[in-house]
N, C-alpha and C positions, 0 to 999 in steps of 0.2 A: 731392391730399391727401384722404382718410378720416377721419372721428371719429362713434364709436359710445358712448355710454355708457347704462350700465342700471344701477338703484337697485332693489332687492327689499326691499330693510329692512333683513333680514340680510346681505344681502350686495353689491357694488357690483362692477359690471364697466365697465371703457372698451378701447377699441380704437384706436390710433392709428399712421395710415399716410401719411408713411414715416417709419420708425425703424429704426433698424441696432443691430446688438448693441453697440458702442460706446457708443450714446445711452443706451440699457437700463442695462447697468452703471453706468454715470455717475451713474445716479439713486440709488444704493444706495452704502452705507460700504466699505470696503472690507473691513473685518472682519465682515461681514453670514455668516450661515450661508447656505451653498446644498445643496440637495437635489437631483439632479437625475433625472429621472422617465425624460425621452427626451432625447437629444442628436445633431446629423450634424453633420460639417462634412466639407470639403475642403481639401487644402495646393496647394500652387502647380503640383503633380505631377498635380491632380485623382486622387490616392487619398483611397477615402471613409473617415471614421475616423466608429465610431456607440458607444454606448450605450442597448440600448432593454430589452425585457419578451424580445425574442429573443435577447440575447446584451448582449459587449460585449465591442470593437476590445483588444487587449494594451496600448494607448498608452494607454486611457483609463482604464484598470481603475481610480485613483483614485478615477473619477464614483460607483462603488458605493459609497463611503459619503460622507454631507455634506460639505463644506468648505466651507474661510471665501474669500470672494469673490477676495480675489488671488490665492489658491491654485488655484482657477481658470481667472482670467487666465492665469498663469501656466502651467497645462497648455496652455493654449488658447495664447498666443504658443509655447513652445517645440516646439510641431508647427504651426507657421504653420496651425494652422487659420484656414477662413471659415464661420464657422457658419450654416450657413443652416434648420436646422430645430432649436426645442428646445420641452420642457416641463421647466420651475423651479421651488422655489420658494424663493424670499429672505425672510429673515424669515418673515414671516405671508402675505404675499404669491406669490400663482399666477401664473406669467408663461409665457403662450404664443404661440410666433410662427405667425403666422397668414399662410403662406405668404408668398407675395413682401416687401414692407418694412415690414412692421406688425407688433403686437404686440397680444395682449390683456393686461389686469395686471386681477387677480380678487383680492379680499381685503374686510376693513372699510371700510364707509362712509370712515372720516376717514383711514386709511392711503389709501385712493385718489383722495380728495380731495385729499391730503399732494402725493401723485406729482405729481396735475393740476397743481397748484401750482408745486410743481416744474419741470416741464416748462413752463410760461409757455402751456400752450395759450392763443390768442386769445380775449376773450368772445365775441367774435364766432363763433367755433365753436363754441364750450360752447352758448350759446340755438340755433343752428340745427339742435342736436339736439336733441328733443323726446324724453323718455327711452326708448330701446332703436329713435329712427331712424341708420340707419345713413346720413350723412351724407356726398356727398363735394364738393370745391368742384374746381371748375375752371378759366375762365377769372374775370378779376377780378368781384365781382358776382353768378357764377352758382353755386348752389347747387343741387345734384342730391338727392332723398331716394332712397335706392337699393334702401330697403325697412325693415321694422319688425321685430325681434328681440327676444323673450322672457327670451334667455340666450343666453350668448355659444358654445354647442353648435350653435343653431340658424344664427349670425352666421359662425362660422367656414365649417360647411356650404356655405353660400352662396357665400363669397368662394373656395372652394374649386373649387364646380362653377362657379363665375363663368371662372376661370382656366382650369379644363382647357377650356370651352367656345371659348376665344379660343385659347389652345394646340394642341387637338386636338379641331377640330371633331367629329368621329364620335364622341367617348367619350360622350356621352348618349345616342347610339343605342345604342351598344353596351352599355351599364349597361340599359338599357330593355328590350333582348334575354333580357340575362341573368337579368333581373325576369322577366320571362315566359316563360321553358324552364319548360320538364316535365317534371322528371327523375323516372323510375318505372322498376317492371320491364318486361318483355318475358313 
């Protein structure tokens, strides 16, 4: 388990891992507006179905403009999608999943306090984070700080190169490469 939260004044972010798109929805009415920015998912065929800034899959074309949360749902069960990558946003509320089973949710202080709430996070996780430690627990007792984050830009980064690092060892060499070519003329 992961928990991140950051307070800027203006604006409040948390991170909380593991959450599945079920949990997410759950926390929100069912007539909630959704925006949706980027979307993946896969059906049980593993065809990919997307909506992103490059296009968008024929099945989803609804996601181009807002809809009310069942509405949705509904896209999303009747192509048995599994969505495994999106950017949202509900309400007033920015929700992005942060690869593997977490989520960030970005909005007003007291909307994201609202959510915390909601979700029952333990206090006991809420104080082990010291604002923008990203936080993870492990076995019973043990408490890892897995580094400190600014903004949840800097926070996803991380959990991101954390991932391919365990995935695909060489992709930081490989990025480091690509940092350092030379491309010029001849």
């Amino acid at each position: 388990m992961k928990y991140w939260y950051h307070n800027s004044g203006d604006e409040a972010s948390f991170y909380y891992e593991p959450l599945n798109w079920s949990e997410v929805i759950s926390l929100f009415e069912e007539d909630c507006s959704v925006s949706i920015e980027h979307f993946i998912g896969t059906d049980p065929k593993q065809q990919t179905f997307y909506k992103s800034w490059h296009g968008c899959s024929p099945e989803l074309l609804a996601m181009q403009e807002p809809l009310m949360l069942n509405e949705l749902t509904g896209l999303i069960e009747s192509h048995e999608l599994y969505p495994y990558e999106y950017k949202l946003r509900i309400r007033n509320v920015r929700i992005e999943r942060a690869i593997l089973e977490g989520a960030v949710f970005i909005g007003d202080s007291k909307t994201i306090q609202m959510l915390r709430d909601k979700m029952e996070i333990p206090e006991v996780i809420r104080k082990s984070s010291i604002n923008g430690e990203l936080v993870a627990f492990g076995e019973p007792g043990k408490v890892q700080v897995e580094g400190t984050f600014g903004n949840n830009v800097d926070l996803l980064e991380f959990i991101y190169n954390d991932l391919m690092a365990k995935e695909s060892p060489g992709y930081h060499d490989f990025m480091d490469s690509l940092d350092s070519a030379v491309i010029g003329k001849e």
